[in-house]
C-alpha positions in Angstrom: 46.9 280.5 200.7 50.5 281.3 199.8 53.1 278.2 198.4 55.7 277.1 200.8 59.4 278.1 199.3 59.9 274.9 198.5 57.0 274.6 196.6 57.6 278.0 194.8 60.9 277.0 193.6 59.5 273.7 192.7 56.9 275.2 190.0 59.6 277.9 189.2 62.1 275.0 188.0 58.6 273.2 186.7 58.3 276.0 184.4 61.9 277.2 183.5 62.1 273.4 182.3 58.9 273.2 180.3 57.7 270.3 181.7 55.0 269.5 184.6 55.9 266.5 186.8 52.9 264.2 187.7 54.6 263.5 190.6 55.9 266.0 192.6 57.5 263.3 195.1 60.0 262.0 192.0 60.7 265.5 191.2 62.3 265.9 195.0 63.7 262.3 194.9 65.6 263.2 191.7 66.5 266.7 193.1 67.8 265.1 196.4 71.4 264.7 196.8 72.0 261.6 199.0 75.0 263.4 201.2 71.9 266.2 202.2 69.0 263.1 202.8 71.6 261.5 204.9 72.0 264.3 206.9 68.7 265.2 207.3 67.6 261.8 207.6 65.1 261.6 204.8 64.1 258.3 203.1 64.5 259.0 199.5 67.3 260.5 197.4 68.4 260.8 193.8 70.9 257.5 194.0 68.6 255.2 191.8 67.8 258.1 189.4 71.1 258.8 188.7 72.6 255.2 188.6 69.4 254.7 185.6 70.3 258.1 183.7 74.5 256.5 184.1 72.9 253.1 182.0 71.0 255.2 179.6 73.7 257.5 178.7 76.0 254.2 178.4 73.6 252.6 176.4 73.5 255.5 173.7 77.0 256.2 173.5 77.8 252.6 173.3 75.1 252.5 170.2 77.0 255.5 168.5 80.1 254.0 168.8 79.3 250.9 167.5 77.9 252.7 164.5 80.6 254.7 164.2 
């Protein structure tokens, strides 16, 4: 049984990264713009992801500046 392209790509980018996602399902959510699961009507997109990695990434770089 042959992978779907999807899936193909999915290990690809799985493997380019060095990392194995226990969840494939987060993987797509965080690879999901939410312009493209709008228009293709899908449930879950990368919105929350992204919005988490924005407060991490101000919570470090307000840390090094206070340091500084």
């Amino acid at each position: 049984m042959t992978a779907s392209p999807i899936e193909a790509s999915s290990d690809a980018l799985d493997l380019a990264l060095g990392v194995s996602f226990r969840d494939a399902a987060l993987r797509e959510a965080a690879l999901t713009h939410r312009s493209f699961a709008f228009e293709q009507a899908l449930a879950i997109n990368n919105e929350r992801l992204e919005f988490l990695g924005d407060s991490v990434l101000g919570l470090i770089v307000t840390d090094m500046a206070y340091r500084a």
